[in-house]
BALOBA-987279 format. One record per atom (N, C-alpha, C): x, y, z; residue in three letters. Coordinates in steps of 0.001 Angstrom, whole numbers, plus 500000, padded with zeros to 6 digits. Each point is the difference from the previous one (the first is absolute). Example, Ala and Ser with C-alpha at 12.3 -4.5 7.8 and 13.67 -1.06 7.14 Angstrom:
# BALOBA-987279
513190494310507800ALA
499110501190500000ALA
500900501200500000ALA
499650501050499280SER
500820501190500060SER
499230501090500730SER
This chain:
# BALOBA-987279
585630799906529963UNK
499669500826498837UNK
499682501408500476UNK
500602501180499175UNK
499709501145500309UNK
500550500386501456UNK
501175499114500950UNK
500314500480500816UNK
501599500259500454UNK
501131500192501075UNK
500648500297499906UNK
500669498850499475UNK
501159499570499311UNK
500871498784499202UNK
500019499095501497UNK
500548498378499922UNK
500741499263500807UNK
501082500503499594UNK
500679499810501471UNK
502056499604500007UNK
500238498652499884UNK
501378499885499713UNK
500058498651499847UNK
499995498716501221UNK
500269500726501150UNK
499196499372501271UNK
498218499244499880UNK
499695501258499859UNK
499062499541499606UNK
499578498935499140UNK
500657499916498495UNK
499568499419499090UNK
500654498252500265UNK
501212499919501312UNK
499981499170500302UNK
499261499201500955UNK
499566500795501158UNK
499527499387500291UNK
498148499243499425UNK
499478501120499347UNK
499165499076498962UNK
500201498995500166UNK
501275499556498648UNK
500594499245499324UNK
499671498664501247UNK
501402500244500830UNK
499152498837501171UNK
499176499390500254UNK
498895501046500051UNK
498692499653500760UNK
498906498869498519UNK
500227500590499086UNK
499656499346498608UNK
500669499048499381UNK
501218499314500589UNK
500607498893499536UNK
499367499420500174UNK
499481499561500847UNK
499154498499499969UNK
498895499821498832UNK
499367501049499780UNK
499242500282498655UNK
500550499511498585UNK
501580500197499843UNK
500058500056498981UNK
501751499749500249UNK
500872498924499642UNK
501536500094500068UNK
500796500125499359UNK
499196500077498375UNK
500878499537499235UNK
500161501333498818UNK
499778501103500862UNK
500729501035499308UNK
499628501462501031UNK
500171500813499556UNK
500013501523500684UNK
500150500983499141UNK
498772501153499513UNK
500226500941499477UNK
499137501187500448UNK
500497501121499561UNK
499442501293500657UNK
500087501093498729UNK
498698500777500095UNK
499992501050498955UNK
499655501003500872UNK
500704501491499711UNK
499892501487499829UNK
499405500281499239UNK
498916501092499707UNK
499865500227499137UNK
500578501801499789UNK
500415500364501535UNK
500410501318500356UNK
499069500943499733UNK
498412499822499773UNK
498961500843500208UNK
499244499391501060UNK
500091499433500731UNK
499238499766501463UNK
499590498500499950UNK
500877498877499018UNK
499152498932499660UNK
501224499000500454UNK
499929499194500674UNK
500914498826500251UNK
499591498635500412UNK
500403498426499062UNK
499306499223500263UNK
501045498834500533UNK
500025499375500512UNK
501395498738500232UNK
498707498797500004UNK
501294498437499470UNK
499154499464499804UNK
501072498654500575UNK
499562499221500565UNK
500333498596500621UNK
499200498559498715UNK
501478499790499371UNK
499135498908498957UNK
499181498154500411UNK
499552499721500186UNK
499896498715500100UNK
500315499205497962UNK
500608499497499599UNK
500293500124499062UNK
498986498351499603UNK
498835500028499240UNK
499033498619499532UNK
500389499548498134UNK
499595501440499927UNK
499936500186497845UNK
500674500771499423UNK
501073499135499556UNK
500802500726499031UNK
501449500920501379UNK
500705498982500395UNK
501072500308501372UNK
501217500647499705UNK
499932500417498086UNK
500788500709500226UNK
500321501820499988UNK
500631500331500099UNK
500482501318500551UNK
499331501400499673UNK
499701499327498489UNK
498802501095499343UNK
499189499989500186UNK
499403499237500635UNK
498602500232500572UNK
499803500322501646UNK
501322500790500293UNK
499810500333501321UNK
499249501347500027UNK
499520500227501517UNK
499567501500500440UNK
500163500770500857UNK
499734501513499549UNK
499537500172499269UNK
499761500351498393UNK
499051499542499221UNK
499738499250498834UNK
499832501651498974UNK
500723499999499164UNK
500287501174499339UNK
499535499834498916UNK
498891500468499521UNK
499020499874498365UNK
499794501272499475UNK
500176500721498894UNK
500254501383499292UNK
499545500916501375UNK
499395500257500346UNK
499775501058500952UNK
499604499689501332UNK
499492498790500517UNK
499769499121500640UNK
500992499474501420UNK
499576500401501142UNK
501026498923500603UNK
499089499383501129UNK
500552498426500027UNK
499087499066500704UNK
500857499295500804UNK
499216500131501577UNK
500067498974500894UNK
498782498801500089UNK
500559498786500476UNK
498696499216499836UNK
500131499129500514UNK
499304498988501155UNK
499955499116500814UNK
498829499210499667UNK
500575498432499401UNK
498685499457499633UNK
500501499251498702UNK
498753499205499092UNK
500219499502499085UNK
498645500225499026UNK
500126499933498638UNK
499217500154499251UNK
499949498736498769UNK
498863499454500599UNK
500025498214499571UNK
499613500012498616UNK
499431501027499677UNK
499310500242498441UNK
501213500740499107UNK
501438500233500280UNK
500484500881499159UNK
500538499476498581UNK
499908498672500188UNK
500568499455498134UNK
498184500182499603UNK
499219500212500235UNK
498732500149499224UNK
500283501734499815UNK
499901500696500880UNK
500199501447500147UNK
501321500335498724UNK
501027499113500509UNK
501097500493498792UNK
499794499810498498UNK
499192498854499730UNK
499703499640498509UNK
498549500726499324UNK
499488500538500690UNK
499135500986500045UNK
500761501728499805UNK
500789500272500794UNK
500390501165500035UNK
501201499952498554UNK
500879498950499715UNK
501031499851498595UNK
498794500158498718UNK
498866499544500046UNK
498902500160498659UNK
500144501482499958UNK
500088500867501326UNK
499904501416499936UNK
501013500691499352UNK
501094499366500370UNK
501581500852498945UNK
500880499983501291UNK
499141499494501195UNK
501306499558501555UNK
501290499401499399UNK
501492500681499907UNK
500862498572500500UNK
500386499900501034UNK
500083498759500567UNK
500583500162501273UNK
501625499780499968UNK
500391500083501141UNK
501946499997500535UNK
499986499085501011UNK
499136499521500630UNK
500025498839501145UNK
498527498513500169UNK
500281499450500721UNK
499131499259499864UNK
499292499964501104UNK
499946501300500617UNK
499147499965501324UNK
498737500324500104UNK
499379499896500962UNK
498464500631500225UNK
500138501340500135UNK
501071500611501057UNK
500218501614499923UNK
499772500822498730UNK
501056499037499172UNK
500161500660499032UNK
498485499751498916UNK
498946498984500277UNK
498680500857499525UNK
498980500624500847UNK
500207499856500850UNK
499524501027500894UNK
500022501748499523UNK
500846499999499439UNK
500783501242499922UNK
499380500249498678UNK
500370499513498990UNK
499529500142498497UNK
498141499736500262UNK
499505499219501206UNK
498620500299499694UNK
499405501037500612UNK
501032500598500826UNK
499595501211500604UNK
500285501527498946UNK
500997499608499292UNK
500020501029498976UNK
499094499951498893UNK
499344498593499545UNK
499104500107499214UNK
498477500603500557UNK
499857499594500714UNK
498369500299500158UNK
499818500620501735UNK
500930500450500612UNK
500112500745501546UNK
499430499208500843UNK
499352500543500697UNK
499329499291501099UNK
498803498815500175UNK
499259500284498367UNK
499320499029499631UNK
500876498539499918UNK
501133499801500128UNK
501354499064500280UNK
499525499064501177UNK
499818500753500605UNK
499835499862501672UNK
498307498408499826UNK
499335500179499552UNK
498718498659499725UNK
500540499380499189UNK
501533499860499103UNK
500088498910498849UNK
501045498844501155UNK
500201500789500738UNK
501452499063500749UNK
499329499285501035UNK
500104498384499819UNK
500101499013500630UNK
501099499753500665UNK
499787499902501415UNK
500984500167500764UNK
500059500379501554UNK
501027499703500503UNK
500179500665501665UNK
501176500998499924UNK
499278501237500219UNK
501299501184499793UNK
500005501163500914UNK
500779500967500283UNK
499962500933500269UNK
500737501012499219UNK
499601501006499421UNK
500956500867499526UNK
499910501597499755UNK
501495500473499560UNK
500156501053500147UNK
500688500847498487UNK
499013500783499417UNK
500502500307498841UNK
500211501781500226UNK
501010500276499413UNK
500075501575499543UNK
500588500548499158UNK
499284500890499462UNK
499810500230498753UNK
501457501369499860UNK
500298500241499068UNK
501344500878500334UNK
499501501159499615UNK
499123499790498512UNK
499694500712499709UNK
498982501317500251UNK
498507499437500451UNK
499420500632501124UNK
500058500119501565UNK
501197499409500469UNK
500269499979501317UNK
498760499208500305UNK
499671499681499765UNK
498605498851500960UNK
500300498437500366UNK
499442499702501064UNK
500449499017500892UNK
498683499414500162UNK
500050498360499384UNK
498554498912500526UNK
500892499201500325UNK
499442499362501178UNK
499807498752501149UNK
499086499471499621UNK
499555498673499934UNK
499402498827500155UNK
499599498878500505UNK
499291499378500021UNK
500279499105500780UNK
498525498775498818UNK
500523498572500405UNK
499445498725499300UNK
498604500025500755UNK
498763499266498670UNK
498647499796500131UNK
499765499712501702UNK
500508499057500400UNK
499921499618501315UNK
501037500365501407UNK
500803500692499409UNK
500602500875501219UNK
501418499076500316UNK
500313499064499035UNK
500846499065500677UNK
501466500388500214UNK
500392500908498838UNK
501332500726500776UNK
499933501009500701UNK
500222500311501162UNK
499432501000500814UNK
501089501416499858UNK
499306501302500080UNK
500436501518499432UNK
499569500291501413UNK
500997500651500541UNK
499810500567500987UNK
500260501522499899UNK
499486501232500746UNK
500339501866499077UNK
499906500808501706UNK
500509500908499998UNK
499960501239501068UNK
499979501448498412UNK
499091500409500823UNK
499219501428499165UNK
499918501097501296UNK
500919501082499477UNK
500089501129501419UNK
500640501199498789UNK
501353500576500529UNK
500477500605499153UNK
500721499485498514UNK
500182499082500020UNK
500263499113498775UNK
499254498417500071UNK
500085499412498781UNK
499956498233499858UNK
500966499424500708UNK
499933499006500378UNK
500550498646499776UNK
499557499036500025UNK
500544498589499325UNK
499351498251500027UNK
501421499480499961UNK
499077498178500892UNK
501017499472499828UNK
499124499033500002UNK
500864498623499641UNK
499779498588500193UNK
499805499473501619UNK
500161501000500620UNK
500605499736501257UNK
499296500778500906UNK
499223500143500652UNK
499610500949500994UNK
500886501112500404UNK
500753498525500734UNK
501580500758501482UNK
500611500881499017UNK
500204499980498655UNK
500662501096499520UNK
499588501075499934UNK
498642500576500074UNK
499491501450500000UNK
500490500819501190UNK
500504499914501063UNK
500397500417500987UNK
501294500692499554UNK
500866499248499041UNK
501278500495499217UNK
499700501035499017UNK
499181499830499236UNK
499655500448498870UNK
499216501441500286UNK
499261500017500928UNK
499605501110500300UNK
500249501124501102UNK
501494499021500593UNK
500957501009501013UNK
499155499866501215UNK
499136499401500405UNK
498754500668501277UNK
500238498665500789UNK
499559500402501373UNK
499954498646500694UNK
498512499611499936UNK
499342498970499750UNK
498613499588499890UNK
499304499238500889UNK
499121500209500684UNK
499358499250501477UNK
499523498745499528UNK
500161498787500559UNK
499275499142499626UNK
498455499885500195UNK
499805499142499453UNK
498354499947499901UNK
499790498777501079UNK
499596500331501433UNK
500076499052500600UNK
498478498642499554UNK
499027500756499987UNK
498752499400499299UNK
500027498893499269UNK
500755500523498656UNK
500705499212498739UNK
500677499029500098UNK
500890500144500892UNK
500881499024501077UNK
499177499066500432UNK
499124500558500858UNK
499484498610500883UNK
499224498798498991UNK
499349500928498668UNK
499462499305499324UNK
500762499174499256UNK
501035500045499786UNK
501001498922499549UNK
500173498980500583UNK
500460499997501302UNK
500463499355500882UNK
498425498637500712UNK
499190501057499807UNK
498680499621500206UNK
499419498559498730UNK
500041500789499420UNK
499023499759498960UNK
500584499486498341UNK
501871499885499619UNK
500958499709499406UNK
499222500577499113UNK
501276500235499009UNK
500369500764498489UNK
498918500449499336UNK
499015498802500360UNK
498742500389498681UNK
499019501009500366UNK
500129500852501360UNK
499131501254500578UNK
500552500950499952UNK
501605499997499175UNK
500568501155499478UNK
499733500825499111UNK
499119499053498835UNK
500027500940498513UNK
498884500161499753UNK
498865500322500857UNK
498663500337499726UNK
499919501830500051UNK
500779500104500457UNK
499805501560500002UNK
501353500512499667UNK
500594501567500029UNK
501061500291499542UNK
500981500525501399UNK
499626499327501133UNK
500057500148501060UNK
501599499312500433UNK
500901500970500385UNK
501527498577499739UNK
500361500200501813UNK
501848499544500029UNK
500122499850501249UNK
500747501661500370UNK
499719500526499258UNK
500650501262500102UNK
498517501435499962UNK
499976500767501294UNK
499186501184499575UNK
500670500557498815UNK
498868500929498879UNK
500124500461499107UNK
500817499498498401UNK
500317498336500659UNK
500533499367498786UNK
498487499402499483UNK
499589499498498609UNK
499218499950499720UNK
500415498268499079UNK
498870499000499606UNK
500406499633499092UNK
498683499935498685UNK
500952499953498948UNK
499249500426498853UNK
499039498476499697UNK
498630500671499990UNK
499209498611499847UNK
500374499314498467UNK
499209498874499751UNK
500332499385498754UNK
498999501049498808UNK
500389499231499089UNK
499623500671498808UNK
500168501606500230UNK
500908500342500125UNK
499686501511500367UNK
501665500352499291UNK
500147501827499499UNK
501276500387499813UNK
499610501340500410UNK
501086500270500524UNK
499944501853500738UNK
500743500784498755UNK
499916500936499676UNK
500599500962498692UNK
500336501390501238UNK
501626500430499505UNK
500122501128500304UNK
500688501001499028UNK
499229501224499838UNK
500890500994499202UNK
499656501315500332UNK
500797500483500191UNK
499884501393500006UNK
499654500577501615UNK
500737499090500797UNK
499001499910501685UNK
499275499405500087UNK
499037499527498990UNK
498392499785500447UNK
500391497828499402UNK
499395499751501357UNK
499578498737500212UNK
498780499387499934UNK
499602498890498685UNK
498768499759500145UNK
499956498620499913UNK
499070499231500148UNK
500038498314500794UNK
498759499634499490UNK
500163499245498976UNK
498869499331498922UNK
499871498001500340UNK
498954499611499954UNK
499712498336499272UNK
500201500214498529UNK
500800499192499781UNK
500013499307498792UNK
499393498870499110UNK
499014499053500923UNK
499665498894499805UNK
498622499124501399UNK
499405499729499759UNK
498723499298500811UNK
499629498566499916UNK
499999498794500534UNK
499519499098499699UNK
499429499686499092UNK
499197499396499582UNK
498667499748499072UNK
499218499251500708UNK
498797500902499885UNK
499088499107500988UNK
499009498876499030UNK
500169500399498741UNK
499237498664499835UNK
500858498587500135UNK
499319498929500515UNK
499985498929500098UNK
499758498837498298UNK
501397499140499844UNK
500176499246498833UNK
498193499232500275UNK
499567499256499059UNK
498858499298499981UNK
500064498698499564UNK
500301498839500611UNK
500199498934498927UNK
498632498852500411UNK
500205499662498756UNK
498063499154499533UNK
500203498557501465UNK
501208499688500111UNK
499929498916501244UNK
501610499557500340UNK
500241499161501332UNK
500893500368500972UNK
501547498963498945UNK
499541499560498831UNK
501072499457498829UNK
501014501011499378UNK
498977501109499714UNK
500169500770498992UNK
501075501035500930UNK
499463500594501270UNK
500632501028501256UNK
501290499319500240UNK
500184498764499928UNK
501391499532500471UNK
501047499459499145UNK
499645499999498523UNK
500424500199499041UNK
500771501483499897UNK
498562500707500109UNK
500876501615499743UNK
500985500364501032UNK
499933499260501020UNK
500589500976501050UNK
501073498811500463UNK
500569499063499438UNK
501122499457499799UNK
500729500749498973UNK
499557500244498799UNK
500597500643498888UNK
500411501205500540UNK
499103500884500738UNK
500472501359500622UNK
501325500138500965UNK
499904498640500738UNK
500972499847500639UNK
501052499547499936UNK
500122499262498990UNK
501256499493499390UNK
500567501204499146UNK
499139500612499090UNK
500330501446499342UNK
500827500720500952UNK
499080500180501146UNK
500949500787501209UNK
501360499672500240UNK
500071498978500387UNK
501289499189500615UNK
500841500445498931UNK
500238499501498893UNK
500690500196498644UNK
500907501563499772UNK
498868500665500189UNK
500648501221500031UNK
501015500413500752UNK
499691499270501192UNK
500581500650501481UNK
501554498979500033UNK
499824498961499057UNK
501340499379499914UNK
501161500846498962UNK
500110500980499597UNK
500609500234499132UNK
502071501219501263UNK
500546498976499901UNK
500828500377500688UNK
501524499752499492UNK
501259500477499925UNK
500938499825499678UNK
500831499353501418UNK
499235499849501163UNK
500921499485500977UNK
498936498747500747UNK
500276499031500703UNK
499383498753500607UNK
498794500668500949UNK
498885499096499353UNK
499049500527500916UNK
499460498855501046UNK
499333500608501025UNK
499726499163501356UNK
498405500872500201UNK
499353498973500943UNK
498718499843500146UNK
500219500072501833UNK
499114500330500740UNK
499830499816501307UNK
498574498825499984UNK
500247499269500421UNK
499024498506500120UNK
499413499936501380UNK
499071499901500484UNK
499151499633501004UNK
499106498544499934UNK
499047499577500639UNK
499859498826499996UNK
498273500939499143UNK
499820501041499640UNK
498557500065499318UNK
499540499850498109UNK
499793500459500203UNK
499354499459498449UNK
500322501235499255UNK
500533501264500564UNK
499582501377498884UNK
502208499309499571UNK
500907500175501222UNK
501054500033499536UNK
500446498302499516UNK
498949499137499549UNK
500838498482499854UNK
499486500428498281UNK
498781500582499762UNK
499539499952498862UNK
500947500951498852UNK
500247501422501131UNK
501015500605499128UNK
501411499539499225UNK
500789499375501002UNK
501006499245499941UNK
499777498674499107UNK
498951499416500203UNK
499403498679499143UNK
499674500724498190UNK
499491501081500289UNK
499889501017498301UNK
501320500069499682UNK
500985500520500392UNK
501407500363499156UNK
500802498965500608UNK
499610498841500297UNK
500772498663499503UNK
499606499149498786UNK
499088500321500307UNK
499059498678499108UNK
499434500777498506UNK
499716500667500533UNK
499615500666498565UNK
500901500945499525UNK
500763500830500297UNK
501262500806499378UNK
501438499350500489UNK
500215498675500404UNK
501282499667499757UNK
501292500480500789UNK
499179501169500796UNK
501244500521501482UNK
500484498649501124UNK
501224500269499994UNK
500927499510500964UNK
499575500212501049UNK
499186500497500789UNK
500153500970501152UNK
500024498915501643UNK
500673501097500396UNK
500347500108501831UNK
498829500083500663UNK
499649499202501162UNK
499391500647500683UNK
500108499921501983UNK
499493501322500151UNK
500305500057501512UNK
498970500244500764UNK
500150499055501509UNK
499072499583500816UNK
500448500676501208UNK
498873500620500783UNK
500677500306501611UNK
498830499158500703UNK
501050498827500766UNK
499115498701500864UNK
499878500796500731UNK
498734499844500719UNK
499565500247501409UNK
500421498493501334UNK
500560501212500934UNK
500323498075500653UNK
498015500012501517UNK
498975500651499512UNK
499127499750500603UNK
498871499470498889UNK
500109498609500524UNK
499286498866498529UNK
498501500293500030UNK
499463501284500815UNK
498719500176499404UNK
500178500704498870UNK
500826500610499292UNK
500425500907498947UNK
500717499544499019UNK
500985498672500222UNK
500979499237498995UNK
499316499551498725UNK
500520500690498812UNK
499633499321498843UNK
501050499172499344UNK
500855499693500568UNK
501249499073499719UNK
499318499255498643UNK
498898499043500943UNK
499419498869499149UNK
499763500001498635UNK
499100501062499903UNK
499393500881498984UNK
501398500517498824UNK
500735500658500737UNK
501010500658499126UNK
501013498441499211UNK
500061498808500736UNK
500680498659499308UNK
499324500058499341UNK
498572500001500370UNK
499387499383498789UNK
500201500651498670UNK
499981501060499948UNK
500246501265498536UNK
501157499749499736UNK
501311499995500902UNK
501135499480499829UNK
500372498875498985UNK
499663499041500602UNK
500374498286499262UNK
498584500231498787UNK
499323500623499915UNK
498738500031498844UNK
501408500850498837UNK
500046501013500127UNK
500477501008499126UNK
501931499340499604UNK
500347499471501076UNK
501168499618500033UNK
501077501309499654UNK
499505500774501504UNK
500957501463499760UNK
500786499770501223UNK
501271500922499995UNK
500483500169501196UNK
499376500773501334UNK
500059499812500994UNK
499281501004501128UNK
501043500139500956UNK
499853501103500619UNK
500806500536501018UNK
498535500282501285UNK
500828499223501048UNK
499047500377501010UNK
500630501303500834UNK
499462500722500692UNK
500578501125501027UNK
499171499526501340UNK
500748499785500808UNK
499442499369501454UNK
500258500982501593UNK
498981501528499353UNK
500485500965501461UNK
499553499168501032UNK
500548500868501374UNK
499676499330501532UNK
499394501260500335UNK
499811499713501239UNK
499330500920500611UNK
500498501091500390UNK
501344499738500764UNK
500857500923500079UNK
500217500420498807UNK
500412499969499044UNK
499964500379498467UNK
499482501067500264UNK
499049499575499977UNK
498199501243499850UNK
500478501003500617UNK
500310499905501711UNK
499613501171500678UNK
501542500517500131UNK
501080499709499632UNK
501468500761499626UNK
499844500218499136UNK
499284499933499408UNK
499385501049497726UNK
499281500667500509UNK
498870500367500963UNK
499479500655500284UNK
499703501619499672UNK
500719500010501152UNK
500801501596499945UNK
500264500191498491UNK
500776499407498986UNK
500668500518499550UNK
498445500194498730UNK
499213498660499784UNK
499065500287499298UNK
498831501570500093UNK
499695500043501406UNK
499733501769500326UNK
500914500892499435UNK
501013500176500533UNK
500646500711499349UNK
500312500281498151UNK
């Protein structure tokens, strides 16, 4: 944003590097005032063609990585308003709830997202990112913007070669995935990633980087331990429900614990999903939940796919996982 255009070298190799993100389409917007967005589809709601991106709404254009589990509540809410819609996607209320009420949009959406809206009309540009950070926004801020889904792509995007962060590194390697997203600290100097609940706004040059949203710290209260597991089955089945709403086959990753047998056990048993699920055996049986995972198996009577790396596996992925 605001910097010199990609060539189409460029915009391929993107493209590349973001397939895996997304295969099942490819689009790119100009806006020929300093604004350009490409977008790698993973295609879930609503697969066909009109609801690709980027997502074109009266003045509006949207990239967006993610899903929005609340949007038939959001859409029948926004049609009382005088909304019609043209597709049956989440983009496409994303978009109409961003034109209704702006950024206040941003606390109604249930969901894991990242996104990218700009406005044609005031030239202004918000990024986003979901309550809990789960689709990850990655940005370089120097003489112009850029984000991606992708880290390794800011190096393209912003023409520069970028030092790694050896630190950041070790802490990965150290300490796995989950000592990544506590800070905005990535594997790249001067790449940044955008914490959760948060959207950056740019116009006019000037960049500013707001929360949108905070926990709640009060704590539910229930009169005794009947009543707490009542509610919080209902909460969780509510959850699950939402998160099933898909136009293509959905699959579960299963372990031998209780958070992923219960999920998978919710949208069988109580919403009626078909679903897949996939196991990676460990072949060192202090770690094997084989047992555990039959058991959810022959209980639920779903299909499972096991994945059985070796060791060598591991350390010939290696390299390529650093990288």
């Amino acid at each position: 944003y605001n910097g010199s255009l990609l060539n189409k070298n460029q915009i391929a190799d993107i493209n590349l590097l973001i397939n895996k993100r997304g295969p099942d389409g490819k689009g790119f917007y100009n806006s020929n005032d300093g604004c350009q967005l490409i977008h790698s589809r993973l295609a879930i709601i609503d697969i066909n063609e009109r609801a690709s991106q980027p997502f074109y709404y009266q003045n509006l254009v949207i990239v967006f990585n993610g899903e929005l589990y609340n949007y038939v509540e959001l859409r029948s809410e926004l049609k009382k308003l005088g909304t019609v819609f043209h597709t049956e996607s989440d983009t496409e209320v994303l978009a109409a709830a961003w034109k209704q009420w702006g950024k206040s949009a941003l606390s109604l959406f249930d969901g894991m997202w990242a996104i990218a809206i700009y406005d044609k009309n005031s030239k202004e540009l918000v990024v986003a990112t979901d309550p809990f950070g789960e689709k990850p926004l990655f940005y370089y801020n120097d003489d112009y913007f850029c984000f991606a889904s992708r880290y390794d792509v800011l190096p393209i995007l912003s023409g520069k070669k970028l030092e790694p962060d050896l630190k950041q590194l070790s802490n990965y390697v150290s300490n796995g995935y989950k000592s990544l997203f506590k800070t905005e600290r990535t594997f790249l100097k001067r790449v940044k990633r955008l914490q959760a609940a948060s959207y950056i706004t740019i116009k006019d040059n000037k960049l500013t980087l707001k929360k949108y949203w905070e926990p709640a710290s009060d704590i539910p209260k229930y009169k005794d331990d009947e009543e707490a597991i009542f509610n919080i089955r209902k909460e969780l089945i509510n959850s699950v429900k939402l998160r099933m709403r898909s136009d293509v086959p959905i699959a579960f990753c299963l372990s031998g614990g209780i958070d992923s047998s219960v999920l998978i056990g919710a949208a069988v048993k109580e919403c009626g999903v078909k679903a897949t699920a996939f196991t990676i055996a460990n072949s060192d049986g202090r770690y094997d939940e084989l047992d555990q995972v039959s058991i959810t198996k022959n209980f639920l009577d779903i299909n499972s796919i096991v994945v059985r790396p070796g060791e060598r596996d591991f350390i010939s992925s290696f390299e390529e996982m650093v990288r």
